[in-house]
ZAMARGU-4260 file (C-alpha; in steps of 0.2 Angstrom, whole numbers, plus 5000, padded with zeros to 4 digits):
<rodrens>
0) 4877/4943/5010 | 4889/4930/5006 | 4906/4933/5018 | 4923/4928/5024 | 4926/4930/5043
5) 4940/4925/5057 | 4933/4923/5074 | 4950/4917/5080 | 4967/4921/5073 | 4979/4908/5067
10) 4982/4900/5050 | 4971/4903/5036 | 4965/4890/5033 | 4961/4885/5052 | 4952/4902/5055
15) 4946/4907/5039 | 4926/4904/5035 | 4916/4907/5021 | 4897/4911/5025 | 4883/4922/5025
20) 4880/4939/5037 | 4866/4949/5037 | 4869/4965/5024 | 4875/4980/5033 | 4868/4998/5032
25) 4878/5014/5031 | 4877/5025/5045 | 4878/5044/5045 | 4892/5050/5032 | 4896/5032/5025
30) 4891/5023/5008 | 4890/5005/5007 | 4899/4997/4992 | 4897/4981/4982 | 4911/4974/4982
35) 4920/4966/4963 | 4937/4963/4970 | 4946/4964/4987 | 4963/4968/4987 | 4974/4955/5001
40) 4990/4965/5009 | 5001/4959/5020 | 4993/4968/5034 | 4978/4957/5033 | 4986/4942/5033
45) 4996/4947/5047 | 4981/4952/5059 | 4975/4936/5054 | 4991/4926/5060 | 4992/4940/5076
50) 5010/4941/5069 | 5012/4957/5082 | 5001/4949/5097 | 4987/4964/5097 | 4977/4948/5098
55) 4958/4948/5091 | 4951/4966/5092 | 4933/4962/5089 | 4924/4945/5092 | 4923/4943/5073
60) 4934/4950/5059 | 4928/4953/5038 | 4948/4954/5034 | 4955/4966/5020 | 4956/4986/5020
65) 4957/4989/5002 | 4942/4986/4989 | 4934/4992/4973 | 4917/4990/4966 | 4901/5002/4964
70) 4892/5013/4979 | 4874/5005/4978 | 4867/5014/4996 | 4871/5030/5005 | 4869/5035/5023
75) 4861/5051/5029 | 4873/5064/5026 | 4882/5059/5010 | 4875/5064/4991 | 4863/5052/4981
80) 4875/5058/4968 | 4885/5043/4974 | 4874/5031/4971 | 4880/5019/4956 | 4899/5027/4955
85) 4913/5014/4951 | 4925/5018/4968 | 4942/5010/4977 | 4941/5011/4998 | 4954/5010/5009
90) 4956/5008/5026 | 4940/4997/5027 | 4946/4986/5041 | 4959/5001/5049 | 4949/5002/5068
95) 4933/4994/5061 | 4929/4975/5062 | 4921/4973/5045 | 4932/4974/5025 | 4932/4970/5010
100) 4930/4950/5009 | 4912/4952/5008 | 4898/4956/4995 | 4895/4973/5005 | 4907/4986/5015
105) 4902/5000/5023 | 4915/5014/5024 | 4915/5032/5030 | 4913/5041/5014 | 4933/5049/5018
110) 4938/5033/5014 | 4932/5030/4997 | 4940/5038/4980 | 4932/5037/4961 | 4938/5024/4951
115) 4944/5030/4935 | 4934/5023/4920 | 4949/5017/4911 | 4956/5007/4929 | 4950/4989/4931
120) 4940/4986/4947 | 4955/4976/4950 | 4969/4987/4950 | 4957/4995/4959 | 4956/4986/4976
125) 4977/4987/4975 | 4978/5004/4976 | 4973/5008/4994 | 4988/5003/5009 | 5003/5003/4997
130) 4995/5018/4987 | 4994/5029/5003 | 5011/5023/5009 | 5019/5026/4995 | 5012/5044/4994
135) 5015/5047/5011 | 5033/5039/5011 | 5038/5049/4994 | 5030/5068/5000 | 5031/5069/5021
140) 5047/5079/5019 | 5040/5089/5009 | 5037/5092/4989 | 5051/5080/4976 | 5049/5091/4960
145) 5068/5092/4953 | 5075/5082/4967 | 5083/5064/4966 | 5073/5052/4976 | 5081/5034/4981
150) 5066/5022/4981 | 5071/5003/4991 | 5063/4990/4986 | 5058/4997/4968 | 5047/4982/4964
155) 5036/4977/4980 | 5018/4987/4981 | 5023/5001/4990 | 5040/5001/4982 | 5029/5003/4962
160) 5018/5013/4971 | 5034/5026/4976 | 5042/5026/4960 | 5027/5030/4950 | 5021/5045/4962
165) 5038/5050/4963 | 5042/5051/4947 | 5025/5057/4944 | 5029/5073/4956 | 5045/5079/4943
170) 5058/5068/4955 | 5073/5060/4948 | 5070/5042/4952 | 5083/5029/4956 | 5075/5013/4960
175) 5085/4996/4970 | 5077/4980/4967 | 5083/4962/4976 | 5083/4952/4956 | 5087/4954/4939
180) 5069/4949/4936 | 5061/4965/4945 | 5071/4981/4935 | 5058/4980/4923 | 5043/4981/4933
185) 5053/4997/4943 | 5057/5003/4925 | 5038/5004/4920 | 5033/5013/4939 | 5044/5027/4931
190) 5060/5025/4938 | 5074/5033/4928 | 5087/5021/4935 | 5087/5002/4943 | 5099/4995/4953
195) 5101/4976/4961 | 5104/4977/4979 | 5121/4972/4983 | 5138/4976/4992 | 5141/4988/4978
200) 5125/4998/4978 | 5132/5012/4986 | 5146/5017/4976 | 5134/5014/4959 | 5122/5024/4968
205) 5136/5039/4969 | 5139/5036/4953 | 5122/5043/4947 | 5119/5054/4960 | 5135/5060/4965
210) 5130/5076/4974 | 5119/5062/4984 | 5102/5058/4987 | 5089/5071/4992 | 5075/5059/5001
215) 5074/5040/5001 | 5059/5029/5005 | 5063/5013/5015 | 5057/4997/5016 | 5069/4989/5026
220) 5076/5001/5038 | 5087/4989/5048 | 5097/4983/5035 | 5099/4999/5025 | 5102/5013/5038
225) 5120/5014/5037 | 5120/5014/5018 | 5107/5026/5016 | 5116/5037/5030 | 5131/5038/5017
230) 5121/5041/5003 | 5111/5056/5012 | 5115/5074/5008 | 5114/5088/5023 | 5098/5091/5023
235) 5089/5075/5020 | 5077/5063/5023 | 5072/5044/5026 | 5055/5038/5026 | 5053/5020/5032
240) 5037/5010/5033 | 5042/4993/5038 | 5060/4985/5044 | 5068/4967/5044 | 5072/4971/5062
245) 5062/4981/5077 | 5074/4985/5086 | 5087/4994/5073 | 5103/5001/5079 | 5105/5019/5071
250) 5120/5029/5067 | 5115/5044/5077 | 5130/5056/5077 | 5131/5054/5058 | 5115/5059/5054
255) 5114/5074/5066 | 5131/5081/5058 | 5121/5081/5042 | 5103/5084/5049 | 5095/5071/5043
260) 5077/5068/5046 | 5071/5053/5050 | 5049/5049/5046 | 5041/5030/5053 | 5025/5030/5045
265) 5011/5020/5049 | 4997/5021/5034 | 4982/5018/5046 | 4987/5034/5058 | 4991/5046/5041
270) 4981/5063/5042 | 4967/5063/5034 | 4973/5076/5023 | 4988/5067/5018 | 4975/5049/5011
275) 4963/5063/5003 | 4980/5069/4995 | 4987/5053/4990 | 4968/5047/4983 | 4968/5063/4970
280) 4987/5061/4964 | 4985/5040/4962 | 4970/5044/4954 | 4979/5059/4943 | 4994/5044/4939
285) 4982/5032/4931 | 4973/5042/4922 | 4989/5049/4915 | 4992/5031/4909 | 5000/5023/4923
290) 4997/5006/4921 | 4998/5000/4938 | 5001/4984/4947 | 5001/4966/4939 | 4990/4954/4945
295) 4997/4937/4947 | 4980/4928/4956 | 4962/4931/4955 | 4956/4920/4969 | 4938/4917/4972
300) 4928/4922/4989 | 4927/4905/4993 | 4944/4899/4992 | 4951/4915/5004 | 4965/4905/5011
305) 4970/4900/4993 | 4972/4918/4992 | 4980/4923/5010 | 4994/4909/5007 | 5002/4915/4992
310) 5004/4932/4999 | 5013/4923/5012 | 5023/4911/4998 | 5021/4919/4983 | 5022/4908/4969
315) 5025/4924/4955 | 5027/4940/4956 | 5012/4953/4953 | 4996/4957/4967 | 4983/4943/4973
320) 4965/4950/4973 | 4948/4940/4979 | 4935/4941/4967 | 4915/4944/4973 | 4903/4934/4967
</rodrens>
């Protein structure tokens, strides 16, 4: 099969090569997929720059966790009724050395969701990291339906992600974006207000919540904590998956006086409960007529580091996917 692998980590277009691999075979309880499109998160580009010094946890890396295309062999153990299905994977590359970027991925068969008819293979290979993270983020407290739910960062993937499956879950959704140019894409998730991040969010906050917020889903812990500390009713919850800095200073006493709870999620260590939750519900959005993410690139296997630099620079806003020949 034809392949992009890292045997090293650095820059993309150091490390990054493009060949051909030996087909793999699916073990007991897996099916192997051939792959149409191969969704590129940030995570994969970081574990490819070793952004947080793990360093190289297999001689040689397929990057990419997220994928969509059809199931065309079955291990022992999994139903030939498989066989043929249009399906999205995730966590192809979580604690296994080989994803997406290839013709073929083998997965556990836990890992892998039908693809509605009416979702392009595409949107597809998006939906898995920011999918689950967002459904993790929006329901680990505990069920939204008639609460109000501040979404940060309303317009990244995780942040669409949030605002749809909240809003798809009955919450009132009030969604902060950093530009003008994201309230729409925010506004088509489902959110039922937008706001642009700045000095005054709080108080315009209050002014649609005024009773405050009920649960809030974070993407930049550091910089928001005292705001979303203000903005938190007794009772409520944070949920952050990812920080502008590690080492965030938190305003302890005010959040116990309130009993606040605080959740720091990581999408590869989710129960297995929770992916197989989120998988049904993202699924359950679509079909509802969710429309999903915008794609901004479709980028050819053979130009991978085309691909893994503009999600490191974008150039516009919307997903980058690698198509399979």
């Amino acid at each position: 099969m034809k392949a992009a692998w890292y045997e090293k980590q650095g820059p993309a277009r150091e490390v990054l090569t493009v060949g051909e691999m030996p087909d793999p075979e699916p073990g007991p309880g897996e099916l192997r997929i051939r792959i149409a499109f191969s969704g590129v998160n940030p995570g994969d580009v970081k574990k490819r720059e070793d952004t947080f010094a793990v360093g190289m946890p297999y001689p040689r890396i397929i990057p990419h966790s997220d994928g969509a295309g059809h199931v065309d062999k079955v291990g022992p153990g999994v139903a030939p009724e498989w066989l043929g299905r249009r399906v999205w994977c995730f966590g192809a590359q979580s604690y296994r050395p080989f994803g997406t970027a290839a013709e073929f991925t083998v997965v556990p068969i836990e890992k892998v969701a039908p693809l509605p008819d009416s979702v392009s293979m595409e949107q597809g290979a998006c939906l898995g990291i920011p999918g689950i993270t967002a459904h993790r983020a929006v329901h680990v407290a505990g069920p939204v339906a008639g609460r109000t739910v501040l979404i940060q960062g309303a317009a990244g993937a995780v942040g669409i992600c949030a605002t749809q499956l909240a809003h798809f879950a009955g919450a009132f959704v009030i969604g902060t974006v950093r530009f003008a140019d994201d309230q729409a894409a925010a506004r088509a998730a489902g959110a039922n207000a937008v706001l642009i991040s700045d000095k005054d969010l709080v108080s315009r906050v209050k002014a649609i919540a005024p009773d405050g917020i009920d649960h809030i889903v974070e993407v930049a812990f550091a910089a928001n904590i005292d705001a979303d500390t203000e903005l938190l009713k007794p009772d409520a919850s944070i949920a952050s998956y990812a920080t502008n800095d590690p080492a965030p200073k938190i305003p302890f006493w005010q959040l116990v006086f309130k009993n606040n709870r605080l959740f720091f999620l990581g999408s590869d260590d989710f129960p297995p409960e929770a992916k197989a939750a989120a998988a049904r519900d993202l699924n359950a959005a679509l079909d509802d007529g969710w429309s999903g993410f915008e794609i901004a690139e479709r980028i050819p296997l053979s130009d991978i580091a085309k691909a893994h630099e503009l999600v490191e620079h974008p150039t516009r806003r919307g997903r980058i996917v690698v198509s399979i020949p």
